[in-house]
C-alpha positions, -999 to 999 in steps of 0.1 A, spaced: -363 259 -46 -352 275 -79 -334 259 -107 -305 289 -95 -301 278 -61 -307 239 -72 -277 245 -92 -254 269 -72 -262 243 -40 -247 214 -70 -215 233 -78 -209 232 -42 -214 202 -33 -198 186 -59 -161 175 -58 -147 184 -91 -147 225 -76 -122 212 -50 -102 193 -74 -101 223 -101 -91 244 -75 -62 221 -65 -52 218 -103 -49 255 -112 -35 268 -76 -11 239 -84 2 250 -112 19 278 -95 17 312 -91 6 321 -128 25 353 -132 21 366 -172 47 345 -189 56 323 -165 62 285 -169 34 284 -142 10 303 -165 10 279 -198 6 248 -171 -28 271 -157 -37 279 -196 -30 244 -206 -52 232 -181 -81 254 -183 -84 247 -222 -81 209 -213 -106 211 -188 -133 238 -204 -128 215 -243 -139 185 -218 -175 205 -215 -198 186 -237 -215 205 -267 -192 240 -256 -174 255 -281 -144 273 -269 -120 303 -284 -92 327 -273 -91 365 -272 -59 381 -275 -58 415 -261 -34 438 -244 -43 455 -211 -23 479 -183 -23 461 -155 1 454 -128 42 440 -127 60 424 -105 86 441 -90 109 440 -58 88 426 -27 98 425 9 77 409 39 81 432 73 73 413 102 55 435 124 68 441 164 96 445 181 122 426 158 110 444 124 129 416 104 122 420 70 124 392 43 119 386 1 79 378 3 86 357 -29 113 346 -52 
């Protein structure tokens, strides 16, 4: 076996990916500048300064990406009942 799939097979097999993945989903839905987003930036910094012998830094940058705007969930059949997908 390699030392790649030695250590892929560890990462999944180990615990902590469940329990990071439980932290940062509940933080919330992380929209840019969201209350939600510091807890998920808070966290990651906590969690990646926690590496032994890492050094960590941040890169500011702008980027187009996408906004959140109106939404709307349309149920598909014969009702068509339509609701706000998310507050």
């Amino acid at each position: 076996m390699s030392l790649h799939d030695s250590l892929t097979g560890e990462i999944w097999r180990s615990p902590a990916l469940i329990e990071d993945f439980e932290a940062i989903t509940g933080c919330g839905g992380r929209f840019a500048g969201s209350d939600s987003e510091a807890r998920a930036l808070a966290l990651l910094r906590s969690r990646l300064g926690a590496i032994p012998g890492v050094a960590t830094s941040e890169h500011v940058f702008e980027y187009d990406g996408w906004e959140r705007t109106a939404q709307r969930l349309t149920l598909l059949g014969p009702t068509g009942a339509t609701s706000r997908a998310m507050p």
